[in-house]
N, C-alpha and C positions, 0 to 999 in steps of 0.2 A: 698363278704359278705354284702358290703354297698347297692349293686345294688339290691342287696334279699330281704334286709329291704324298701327299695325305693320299688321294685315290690309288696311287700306284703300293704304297706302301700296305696299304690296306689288303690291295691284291696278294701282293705275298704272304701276308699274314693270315690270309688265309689258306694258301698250300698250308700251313701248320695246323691251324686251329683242325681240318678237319677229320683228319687220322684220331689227332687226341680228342675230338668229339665222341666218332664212334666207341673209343675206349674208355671212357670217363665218362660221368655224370655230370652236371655244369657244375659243382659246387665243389668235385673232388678232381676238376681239370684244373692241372699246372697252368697253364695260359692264364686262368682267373684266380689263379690266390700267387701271382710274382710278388709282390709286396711282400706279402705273409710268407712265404716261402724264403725270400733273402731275411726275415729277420729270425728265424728257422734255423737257419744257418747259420747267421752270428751265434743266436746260442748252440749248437754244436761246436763250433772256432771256441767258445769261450770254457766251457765246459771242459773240452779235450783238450785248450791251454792250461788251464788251473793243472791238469794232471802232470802234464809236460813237464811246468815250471818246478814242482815237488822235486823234480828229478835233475833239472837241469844246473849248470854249473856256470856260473858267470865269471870267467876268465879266460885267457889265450888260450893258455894250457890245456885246461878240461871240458870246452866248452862242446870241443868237434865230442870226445872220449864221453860224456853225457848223455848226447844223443843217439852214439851208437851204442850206448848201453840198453837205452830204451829201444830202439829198433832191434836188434840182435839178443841179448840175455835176457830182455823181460816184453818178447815179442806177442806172446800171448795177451799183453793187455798197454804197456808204452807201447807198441810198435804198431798194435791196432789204432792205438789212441792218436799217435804221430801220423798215420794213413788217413784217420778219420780227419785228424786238424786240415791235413793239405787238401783233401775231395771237399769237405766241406767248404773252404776257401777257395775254391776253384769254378763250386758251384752257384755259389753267390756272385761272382762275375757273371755267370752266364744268366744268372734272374734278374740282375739290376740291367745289366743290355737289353734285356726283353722286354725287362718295365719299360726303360726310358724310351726302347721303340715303342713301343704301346700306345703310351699314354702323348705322344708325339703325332705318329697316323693316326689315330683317334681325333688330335686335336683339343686335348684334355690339357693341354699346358697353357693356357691364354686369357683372356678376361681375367674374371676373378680369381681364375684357377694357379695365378701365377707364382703365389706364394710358395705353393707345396713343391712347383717345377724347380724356381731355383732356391728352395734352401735344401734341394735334394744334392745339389752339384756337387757342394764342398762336402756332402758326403760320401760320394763317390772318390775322391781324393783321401779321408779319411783312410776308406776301405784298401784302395792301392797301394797307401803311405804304412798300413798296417800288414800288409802281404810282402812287402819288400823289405821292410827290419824283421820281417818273419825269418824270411832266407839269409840274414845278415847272422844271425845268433847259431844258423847250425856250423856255420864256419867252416864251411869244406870249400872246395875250389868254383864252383857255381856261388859261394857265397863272399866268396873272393872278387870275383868278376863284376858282381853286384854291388859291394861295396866299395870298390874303384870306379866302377862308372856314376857311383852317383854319387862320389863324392869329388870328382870330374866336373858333373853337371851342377852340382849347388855351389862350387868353386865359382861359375860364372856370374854367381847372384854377388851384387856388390854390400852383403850384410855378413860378411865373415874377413875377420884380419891377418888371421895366417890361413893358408892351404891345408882346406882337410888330406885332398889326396897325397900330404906331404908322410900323414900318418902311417899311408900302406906302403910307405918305402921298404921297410924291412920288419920283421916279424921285431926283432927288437925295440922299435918305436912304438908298437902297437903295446896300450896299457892294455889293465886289467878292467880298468874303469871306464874301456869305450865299453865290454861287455853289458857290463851292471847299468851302464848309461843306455844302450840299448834294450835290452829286458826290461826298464822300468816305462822306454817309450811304447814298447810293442804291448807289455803286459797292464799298464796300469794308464800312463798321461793318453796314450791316442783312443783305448776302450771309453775312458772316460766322455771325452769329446765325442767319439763315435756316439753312446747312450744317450747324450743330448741333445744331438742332432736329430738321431731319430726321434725324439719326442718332439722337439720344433717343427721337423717335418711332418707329423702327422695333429699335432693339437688341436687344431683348427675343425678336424674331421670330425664328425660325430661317430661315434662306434666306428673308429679306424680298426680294420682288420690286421692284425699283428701275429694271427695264431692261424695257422692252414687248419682243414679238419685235421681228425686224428687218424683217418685211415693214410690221408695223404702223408703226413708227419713222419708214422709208422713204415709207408712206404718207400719214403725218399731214403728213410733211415736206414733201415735193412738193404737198400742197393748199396750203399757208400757202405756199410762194414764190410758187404760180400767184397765190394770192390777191395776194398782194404784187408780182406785177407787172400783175397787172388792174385792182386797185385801193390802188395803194401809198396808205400815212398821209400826210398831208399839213396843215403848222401852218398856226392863222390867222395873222390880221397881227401883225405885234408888237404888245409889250404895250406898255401906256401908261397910267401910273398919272394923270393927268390925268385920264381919261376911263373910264366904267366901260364895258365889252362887252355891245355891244348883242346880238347874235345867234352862237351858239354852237353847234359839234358835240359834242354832249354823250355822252361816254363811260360808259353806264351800267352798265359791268362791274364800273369803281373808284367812279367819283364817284355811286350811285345815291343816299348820303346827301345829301349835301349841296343837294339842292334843298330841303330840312327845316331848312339852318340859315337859310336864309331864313324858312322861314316860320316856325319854332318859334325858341325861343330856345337858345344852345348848350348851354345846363342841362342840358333837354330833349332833347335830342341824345344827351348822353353818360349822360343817364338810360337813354335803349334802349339808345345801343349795349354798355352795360355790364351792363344788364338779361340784356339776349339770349344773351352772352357767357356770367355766372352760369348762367342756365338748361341750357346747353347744357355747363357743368360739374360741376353738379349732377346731370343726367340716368340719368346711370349706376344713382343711387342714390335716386332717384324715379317711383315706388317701389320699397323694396328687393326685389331679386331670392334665390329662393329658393336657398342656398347647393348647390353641385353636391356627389356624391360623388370624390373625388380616386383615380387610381389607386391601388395598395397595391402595394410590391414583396414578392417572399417569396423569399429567400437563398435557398432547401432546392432554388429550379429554378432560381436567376438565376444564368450562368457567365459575367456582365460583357462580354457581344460587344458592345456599346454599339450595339446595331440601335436600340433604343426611343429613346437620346440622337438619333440620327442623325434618325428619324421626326420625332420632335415637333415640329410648327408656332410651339410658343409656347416654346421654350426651358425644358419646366419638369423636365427631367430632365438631372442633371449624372452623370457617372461618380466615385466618390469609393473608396478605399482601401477594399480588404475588411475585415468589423469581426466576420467569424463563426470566422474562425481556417481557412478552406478555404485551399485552394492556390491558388483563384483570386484574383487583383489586384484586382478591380475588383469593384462590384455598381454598379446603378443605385439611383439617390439622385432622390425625387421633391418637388417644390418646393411645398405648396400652394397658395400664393397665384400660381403660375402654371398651374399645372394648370386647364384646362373641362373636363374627363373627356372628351375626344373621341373614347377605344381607338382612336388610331393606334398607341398604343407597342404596345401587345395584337395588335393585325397585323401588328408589326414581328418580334416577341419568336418566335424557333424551338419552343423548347415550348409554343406556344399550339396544337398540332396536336388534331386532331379525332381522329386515327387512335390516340392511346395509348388504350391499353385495361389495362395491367399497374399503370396508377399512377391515382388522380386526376387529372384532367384540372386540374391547377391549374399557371398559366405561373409564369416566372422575373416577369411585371408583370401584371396583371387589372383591372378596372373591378368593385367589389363589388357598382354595382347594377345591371350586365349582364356577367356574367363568361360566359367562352370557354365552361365546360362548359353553362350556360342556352342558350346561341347553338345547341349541339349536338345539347343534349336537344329543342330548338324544330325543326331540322332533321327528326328521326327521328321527330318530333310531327307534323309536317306533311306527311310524305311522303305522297304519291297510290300506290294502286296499278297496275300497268300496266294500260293502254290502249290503241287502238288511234289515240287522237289524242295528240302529244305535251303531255306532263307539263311545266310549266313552275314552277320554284319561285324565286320572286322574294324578293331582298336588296333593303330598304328603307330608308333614313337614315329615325333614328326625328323627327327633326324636319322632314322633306322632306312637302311636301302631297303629291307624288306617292303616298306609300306610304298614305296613310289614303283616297285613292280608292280605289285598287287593290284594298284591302280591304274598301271596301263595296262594289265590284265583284265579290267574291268569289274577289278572285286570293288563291293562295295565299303569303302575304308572310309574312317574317322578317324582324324590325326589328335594324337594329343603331346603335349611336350614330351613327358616320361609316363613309361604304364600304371606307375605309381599316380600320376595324376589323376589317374580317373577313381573319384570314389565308388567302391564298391555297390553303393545304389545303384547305380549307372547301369551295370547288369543286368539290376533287381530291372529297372526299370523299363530297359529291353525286353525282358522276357515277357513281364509281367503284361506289358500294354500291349503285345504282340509283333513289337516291329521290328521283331527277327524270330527265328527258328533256335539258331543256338548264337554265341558268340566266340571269337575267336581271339585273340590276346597275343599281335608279334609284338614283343619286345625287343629287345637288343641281343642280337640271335647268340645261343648257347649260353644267358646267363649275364652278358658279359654288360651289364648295364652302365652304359655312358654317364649317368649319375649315382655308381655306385650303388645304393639299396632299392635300389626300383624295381629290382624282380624280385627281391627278396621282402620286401613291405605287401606287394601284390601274391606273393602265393602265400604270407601268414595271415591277412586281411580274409582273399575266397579261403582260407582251412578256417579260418574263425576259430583265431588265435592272437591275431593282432587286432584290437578297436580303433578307426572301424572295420567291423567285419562282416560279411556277409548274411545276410537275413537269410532265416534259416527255411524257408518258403521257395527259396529260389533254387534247383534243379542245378546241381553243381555237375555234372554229364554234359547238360548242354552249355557248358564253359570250356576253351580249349586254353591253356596257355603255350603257345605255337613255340615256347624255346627249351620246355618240358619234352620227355620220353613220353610217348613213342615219336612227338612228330618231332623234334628235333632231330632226326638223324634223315628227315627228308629235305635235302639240301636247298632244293625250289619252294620258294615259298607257297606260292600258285600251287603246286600241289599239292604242301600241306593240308592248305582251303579244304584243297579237295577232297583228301583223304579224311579229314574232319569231318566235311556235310558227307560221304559216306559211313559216317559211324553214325551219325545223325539219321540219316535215313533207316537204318538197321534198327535204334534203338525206336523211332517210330512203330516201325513194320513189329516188330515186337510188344509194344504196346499197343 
């Protein structure tokens, strides 16, 4: 049932991914930097608050009189600043719903992954709880509305002893110091918390991505000012607790609940939203997922170069004190409960080469239930004899749909966990011994690697830029990496192939 929902989700995700393929490069497509993009964001929300707050006045009185100062007499830079605060907040809802879809149809929340799924939730509440004391502080009648209903719905929680909603009886009731109390939650105590969070939720990662490039940065940034001087934010009238708000611009980014506590009771309310929250912590573990095999280190080839620590996506390899009595310092030490068996360490580790032939082919780090010498023996398995049309022998991510077409298309495919697993000999060593023409490289199509640095470890590795890296004897032409321009923008994998062994043939016919 899960895996139907994953399939089907996947389908729609892709009507997206591939408009933004055409127009983007994999590394400067929104779809692959959501992460880096909502924390983007926060710094624009935080930056264009500090400004705000310069201005802003924490009391009944002045509080609406403040904001319209900034929007109206000092529009050229508060009012842009006030537009950028609200587009920027509006925009991070819509990256963190895209993450959590993502990384859900993907199937990225589960096994060992489940840490970063739920300490992401209470950030999501974080984010909400900071967008709704947003609206509370510009005090106009939308902010009126706002703070009635939810202080309605925290009324139901049995941890408060008088009724908040007693406060919006009349403008008279209302202190000065719910203001200053609110400003200090929106501006200082929930930031805080937010900053934490995000560090919790990514620690664990190796080189978490936190920064989009800067062409994308530049460009998210220049839409939201345009927006914001096309159509700066703008408050209603003030608020006026006499009277309830007849007609409202309703912000369905933050406030989509609350037309619900109208009409249901806040019980009811904090039944879903507490419901939805469970489900989505639970997830990970409904149903259990089949436990993965963890890498194995073996001492007898490991000489502690800490390439495999440096590789891994998830942090689950540490370097620790040699314990076999060698002269070497150091061995790699492998962590299970962070380990997904991805064999990036295995693509990383120097003795994973194809070419020993005097020893076993067993690395200093391995994957037991796809180890380097299976990868090898499957090579020399699969080899074509020559031909007079080029030979193409195609690396496939064994969980990529690309690779299970390809092979009921009858291309000739070697599965490996992530593209990163294969070390870059692997190539060499195709090329070299002749049991292909050129090679071809689908990864996790447009970039989007299911363990995170697997297309980016494999295209610094072949530029020989990252160690290890490709031996310089080996004919980088006849290497295709199939999620790269020009063939990514050929939707069929099968025809990538194709369109590959005709470049192959040309560059022959040429030579």
């Amino acid at each position: 049932m899960i895996g139907r929902v994953h399939s089907i989700g996947r389908s729609f995700y892709e009507l997206l991914r591939r408009p933004l393929a055409r127009a983007f490069e994999s590394k400067q497509n929104p779809l692959n930097q959501l992460g880096a993009l909502t924390i983007f964001f926060c710094w624009i929300v935080l930056v264009s608050g500090i400004w705000l707050l310069i201005f802003f006045r924490t009391s009944v009185s002045a509080a609406f009189e403040s904001v319209e100062y900034l929007t109206h007499e000092q529009w050229y830079l508060g009012g842009v600043m006030r537009s950028l605060h609200r587009y920027a907040s509006d925009a991070l809802i819509i990256t963190i719903l895209l993450h959590v879809i993502k990384e859900f149809i993907f199937n990225r929340y589960r096994l060992n992954r489940w840490f970063n799924w739920v300490t992401g939730i209470p950030l999501v509440w974080m984010i909400f709880a900071l967008g709704i004391t947003g609206y509370w502080l510009v005090w106009d009648q939308l902010a009126q509305y706002v703070a009635i209903s939810t202080a309605e719905l925290l009324d139901a929680l049995p941890i408060f002893t008088d009724s908040m909603a007693g406060n919006f009886m009349s403008d008279e009731l209302l202190s000065n110091r719910f203001f200053t109390l609110m400003a200090f939650i929106h501006l200082i105590g929930l930031p805080i918390f937010l900053v934490f969070g995000i560090w919790l939720h990514v620690f664990r990662l190796n080189g978490p991505r936190i920064n989009p490039p800067r062409r994308l940065m530049a460009g998210a940034l220049l839409c939201m000012l345009l927006l914001s001087v096309i159509y700066p934010a703008i408050s209603h009238d003030k608020a006026n607790l006499a009277m309830a708000p007849q007609a409202l611009r309703f912000d369905w980014f933050y406030l989509h609940v609350y037309p619900l506590i109208q009409r249901w009771s806040p019980g009811w309310v904090w039944i879903l939203l507490v419901g939805i929250s469970v489900v989505l912590t639970i997830a990970p573990w409904a149903p259990p997922a089949k436990k993965t095999t963890v890498a194995v280190v073996d001492l007898d080839n490991c000489n502690g170069c800490k390439r495999c620590a440096d590789d891994c996506p998830f942090g689950a390899i540490e370097m620790i004190p040699r314990t076999d009595g060698t002269n070497y310092t150091h061995q790699a030490s492998v962590t299970d409960d962070l380990c997904i068996s991805c064999g990036i360490c295995v693509g990383a580790c120097p003795t994973a080469t194809p070419f020993r032939s005097k020893s076993a082919l067993v690395p200093g780090i391995d994957l037991p239930n796809r180890s380097a010498a299976s990868i090898r023996q499957d090579i020399v398995d699969q080899a074509e004899t020559p031909s007079d049309d080029p030979r193409v022998m195609i690396f496939g991510c064994r969980d990529d749909r690309q690779t299970e077409i390809v092979r009921k298309a009858g291309g000739n495919v070697v599965t490996v966990r992530c593209m990163a697993h294969l070390q870059p000999s692997y190539l060499d060593f195709v090329l070299s011994r002749g049991h292909a023409d050129g090679v071809m490289l689908l990864g996790c199509e447009n970039g989007n690697c299911d363990y995170r640095l697997g297309a980016d470890w494999t295209e610094a590795r072949i530029a020989r830029v990252r160690d290890p890296w490709l031996r310089k004897r080996t004919d980088t032409t006849k290497i295709a990496m199939g999620w790269l321009a020009p063939w990514a923008n050929i939707a069929n994998p099968v025809k990538r192939v194709g369109a590959f062994r005709d470049a192959l043939r040309v560059t022959e016919g040429d030579t």
